[in-house]
N, C-alpha and C positions, 0 to 999 in steps of 0.2 A: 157625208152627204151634204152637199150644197146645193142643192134644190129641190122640191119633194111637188110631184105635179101634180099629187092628189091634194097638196096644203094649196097650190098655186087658183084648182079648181074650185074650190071651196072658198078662197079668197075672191076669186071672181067672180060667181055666182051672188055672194053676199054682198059685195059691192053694185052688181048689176038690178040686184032688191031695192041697194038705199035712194029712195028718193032725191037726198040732198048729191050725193054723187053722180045721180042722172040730170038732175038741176043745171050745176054747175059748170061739171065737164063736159057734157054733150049738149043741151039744149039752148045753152045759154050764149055760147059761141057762133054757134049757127043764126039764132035770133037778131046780136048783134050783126053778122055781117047781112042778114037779109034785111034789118035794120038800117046800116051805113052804107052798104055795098053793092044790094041788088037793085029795093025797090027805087033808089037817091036818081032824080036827074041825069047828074053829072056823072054815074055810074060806068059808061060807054066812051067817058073819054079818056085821050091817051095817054098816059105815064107808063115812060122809061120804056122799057121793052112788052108793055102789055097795057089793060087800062085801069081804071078805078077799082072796077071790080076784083079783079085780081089782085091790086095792090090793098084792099080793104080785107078780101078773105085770106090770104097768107099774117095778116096783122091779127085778124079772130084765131087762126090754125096756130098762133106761136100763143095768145092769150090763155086758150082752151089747153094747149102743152103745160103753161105754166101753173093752170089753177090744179090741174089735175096733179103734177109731179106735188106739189105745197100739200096736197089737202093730205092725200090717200098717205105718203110718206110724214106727215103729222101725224096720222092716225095710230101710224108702226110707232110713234117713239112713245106716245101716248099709252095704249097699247102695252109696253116694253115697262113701263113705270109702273102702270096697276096690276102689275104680277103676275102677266102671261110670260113674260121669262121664263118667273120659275114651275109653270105650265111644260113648258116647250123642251125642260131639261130630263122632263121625263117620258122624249122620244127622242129617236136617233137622230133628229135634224139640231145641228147648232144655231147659236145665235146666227153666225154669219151665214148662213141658211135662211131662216130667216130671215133678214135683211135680204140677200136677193130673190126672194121670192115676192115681197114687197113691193122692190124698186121694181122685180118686172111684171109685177100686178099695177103697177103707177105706169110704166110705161108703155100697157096693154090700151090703159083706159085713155091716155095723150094719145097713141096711134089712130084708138076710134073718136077721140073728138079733130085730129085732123083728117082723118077719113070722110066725115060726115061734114065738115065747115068745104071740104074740097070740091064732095059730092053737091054740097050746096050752090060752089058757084061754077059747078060744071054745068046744071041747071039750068043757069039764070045768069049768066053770058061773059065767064070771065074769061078773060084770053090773056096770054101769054104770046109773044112770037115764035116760041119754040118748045116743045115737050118737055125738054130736058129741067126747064126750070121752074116745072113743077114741082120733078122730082128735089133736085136742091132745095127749095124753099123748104118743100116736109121733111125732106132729111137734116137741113141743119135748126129747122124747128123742136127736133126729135133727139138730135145727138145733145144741142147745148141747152135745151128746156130742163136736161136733168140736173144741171146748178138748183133750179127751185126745189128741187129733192132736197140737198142742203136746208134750203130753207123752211122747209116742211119740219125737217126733222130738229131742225136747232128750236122752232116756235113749240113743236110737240114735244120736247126735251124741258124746256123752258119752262110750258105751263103746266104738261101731264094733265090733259081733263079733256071731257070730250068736245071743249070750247075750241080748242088750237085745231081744231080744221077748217072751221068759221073762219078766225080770224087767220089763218095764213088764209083762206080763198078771198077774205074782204081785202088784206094787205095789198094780195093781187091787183084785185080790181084798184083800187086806190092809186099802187105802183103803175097802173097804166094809166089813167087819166091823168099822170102827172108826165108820165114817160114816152109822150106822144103817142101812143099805140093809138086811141080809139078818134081822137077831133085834130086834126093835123095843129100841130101849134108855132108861134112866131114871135118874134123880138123876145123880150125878156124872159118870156115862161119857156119857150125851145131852150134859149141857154142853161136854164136851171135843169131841164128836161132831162139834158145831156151827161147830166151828174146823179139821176138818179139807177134804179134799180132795173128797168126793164127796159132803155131806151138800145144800149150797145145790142143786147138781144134782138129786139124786134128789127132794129135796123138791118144787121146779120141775115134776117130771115127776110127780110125784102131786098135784099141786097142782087140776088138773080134777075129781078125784075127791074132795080132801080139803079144799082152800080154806085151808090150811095147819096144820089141826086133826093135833093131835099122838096115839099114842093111847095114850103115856102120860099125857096131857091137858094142856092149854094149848093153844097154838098161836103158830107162826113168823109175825113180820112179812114182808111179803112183802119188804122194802127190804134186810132181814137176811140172808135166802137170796140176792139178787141179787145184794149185796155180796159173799157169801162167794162166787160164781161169778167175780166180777169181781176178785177179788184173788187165786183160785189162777190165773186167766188169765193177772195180771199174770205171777205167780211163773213158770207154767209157760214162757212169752214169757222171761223173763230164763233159765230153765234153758237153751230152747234156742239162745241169745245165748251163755253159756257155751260148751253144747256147739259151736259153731261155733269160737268161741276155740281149745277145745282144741285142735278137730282139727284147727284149722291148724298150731298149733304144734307137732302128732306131722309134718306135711310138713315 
């Protein structure tokens, strides 16, 4: 048994209970983009294939992917440390069971905060020139958001305590404020930008609407962005390699 629907609904009901989960992954994403996106001036004008709006709420819909896959995927390794394992071996569902019922209780709760960040700027006037790059935007929001799953789980491996959902969701936020996600950034801080942890991502997921046009102007090779996705993958993969180390050595 690799996936048990009735562990799946019980995980989702308990997560749709916790306040900091409704906090972070749904309310908070949406707030920013009505925040940066809708109620803003500049809102209505035009970038790349669509306008502000849209290039603001795909930046919330890849943010809210991110905190979601970090938190709720912390919570499992965490979780896994204080001795619900050996809980879990005394039903037919395995570890690796487990684990994806997780990742797709993490990737339940990203689907509803880009449902709900999209819903918002369907609303409140974002356009695109064409349909289809809606859809793209949420789907590579949704396929490559689960890298922060990695990072969820190496943080919650790491610390085991019920802090490593905090701090993988503040990582987050931090990672974007440095990663141009939320204040569009220039000269020196874009360059540092470019080398951090969520810059290749969000770029990827604006990339439908933008083609990698920057708007402090230039623009990203596409080979550059995929790089930088494929080497915090690496990193994040070796975090959670660690955190396993550790926490064997705390047994």
């Amino acid at each position: 048994m690799l996936f048990s629907a009735t562990f799946y609904r019980i995980e989702a009901i308990r997560q749709l209970r916790n306040p900091y989960t409704l906090a972070f992954t749904l309310a908070m994403p949406v707030a920013m983009y009505l925040l940066f996106g809708a109620s803003a001036d500049y809102a209505s004008l035009e970038v790349g294939h669509g306008n502000v709006s849209f290039y603001v709420m795909v930046s919330m819909a890849a943010f809210g992917t991110a905190t979601a896959m970090s938190s709720l995927c912390s919570l499992a390794a965490s979780e896994a440390g204080q001795g619900w394992g050996r809980q879990l071996a005394l039903t037919p569902l395995p570890v690796t069971g487990y684990a994806i019922t997780k990742v797709l209780t993490a990737l339940s709760f990203a689907s509803l905060s880009v449902a709900a960040v999209f819903a918002a700027g369907l609303a409140t006037g974002a356009r695109a020139d064409d349909g289809w790059r809606w859809l793209a935007a949420a789907a590579i929001a949704l396929a490559l958001g689960t890298v922060y799953g990695l990072f969820g789980l190496g943080t919650g491996l790491a610390f085991n305590s019920d802090s490593a959902a905090a701090l993988a969701s503040i990582s987050i936020t931090f990672f974007g404020f440095f990663g141009n996600v939320f204040v569009p950034l220039d000269g020196v801080m874009l360059e540092i930008a470019k080398y951090t942890p969520m810059y290749g991502y969000v770029a990827l997921v604006r990339w439908p609407l933008t083609d990698g046009a920057l708007l402090a102007g230039g623009s990203d090779p596409l080979w550059a962005v995929l790089l930088n996705v494929l080497a915090w993958t690496v990193v994040f993969a070796l975090l959670v390699r660690l955190g396993v180390l550790r926490s064997r050595r705390r047994r």
